[in-house]
C-alpha positions as CSV (number, residue, x, y, z in Angstrom):
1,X,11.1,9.1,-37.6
2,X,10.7,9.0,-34.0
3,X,11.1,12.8,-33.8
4,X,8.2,13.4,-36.1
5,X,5.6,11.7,-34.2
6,X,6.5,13.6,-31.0
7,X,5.6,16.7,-33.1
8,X,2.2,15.4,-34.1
9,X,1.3,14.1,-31.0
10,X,2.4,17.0,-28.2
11,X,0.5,20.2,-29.9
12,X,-3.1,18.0,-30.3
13,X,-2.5,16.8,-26.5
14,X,-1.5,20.1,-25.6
15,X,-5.0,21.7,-27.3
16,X,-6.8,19.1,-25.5
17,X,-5.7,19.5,-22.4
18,X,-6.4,23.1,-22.6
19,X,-10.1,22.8,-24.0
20,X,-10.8,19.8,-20.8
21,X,-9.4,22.2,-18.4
22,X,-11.4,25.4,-19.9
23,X,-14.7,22.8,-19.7
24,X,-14.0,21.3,-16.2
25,X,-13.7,25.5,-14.7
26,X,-16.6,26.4,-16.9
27,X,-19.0,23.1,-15.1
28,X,-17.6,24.3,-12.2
29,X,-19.0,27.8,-12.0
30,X,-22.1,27.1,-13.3
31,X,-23.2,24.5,-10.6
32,X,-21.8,27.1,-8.1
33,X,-24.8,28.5,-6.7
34,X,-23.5,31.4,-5.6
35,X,-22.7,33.1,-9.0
36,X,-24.8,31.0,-10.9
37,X,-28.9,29.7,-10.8
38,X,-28.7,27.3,-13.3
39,X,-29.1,24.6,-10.2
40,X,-32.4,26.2,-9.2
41,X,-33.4,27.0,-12.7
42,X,-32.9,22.9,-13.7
43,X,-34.4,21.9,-10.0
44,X,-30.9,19.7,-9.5
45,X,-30.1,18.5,-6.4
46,X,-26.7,17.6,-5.1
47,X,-26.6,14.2,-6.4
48,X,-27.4,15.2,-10.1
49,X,-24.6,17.9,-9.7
50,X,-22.5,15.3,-9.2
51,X,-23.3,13.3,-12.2
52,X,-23.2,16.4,-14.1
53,X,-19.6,17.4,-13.2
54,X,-18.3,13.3,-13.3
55,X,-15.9,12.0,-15.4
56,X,-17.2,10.5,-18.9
57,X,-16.1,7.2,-18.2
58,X,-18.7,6.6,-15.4
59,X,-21.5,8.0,-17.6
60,X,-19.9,5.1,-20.1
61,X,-18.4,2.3,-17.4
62,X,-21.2,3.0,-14.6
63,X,-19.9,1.2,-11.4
64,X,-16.8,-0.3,-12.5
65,X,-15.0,3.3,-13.7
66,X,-15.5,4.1,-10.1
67,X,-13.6,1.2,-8.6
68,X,-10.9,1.5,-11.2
69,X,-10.7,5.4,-10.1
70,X,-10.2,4.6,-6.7
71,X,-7.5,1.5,-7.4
């Protein structure tokens, strides 16, 4: 019984790992303004590049996600 639910669980962690890492590199060479001019196209400045590339839970938590980040 236990076995099974190791064999449900790994492959959907393992595919969602893989799509987080493929969207973290993808945020990460667009706000690169040396390849890219999506920063100058959306008039962002470093600040709002750093909201944009955050983790979710501070766009849900605000403040608090931070502090728990850092703990």
């Amino acid at each position: 019984m236990k076995e099974q639910r190791w064999l449900r669980i790994i492959p959907v962690a393992l595919i969602m790992y893989t799509i987080s890492y493929v969207d973290r590199t993808n945020v990460a060479l667009a706000l690169d303004p040396t390849i890219s001019t999506m920063m100058k196209d959306l008039f962002m400045d470093d600040k709002m590049k750093g909201e944009a590339a955050g983790s979710p839970s501070c766009w849900c938590f605000g403040e608090s996600a931070q502090w728990v980040a850092v703990w």
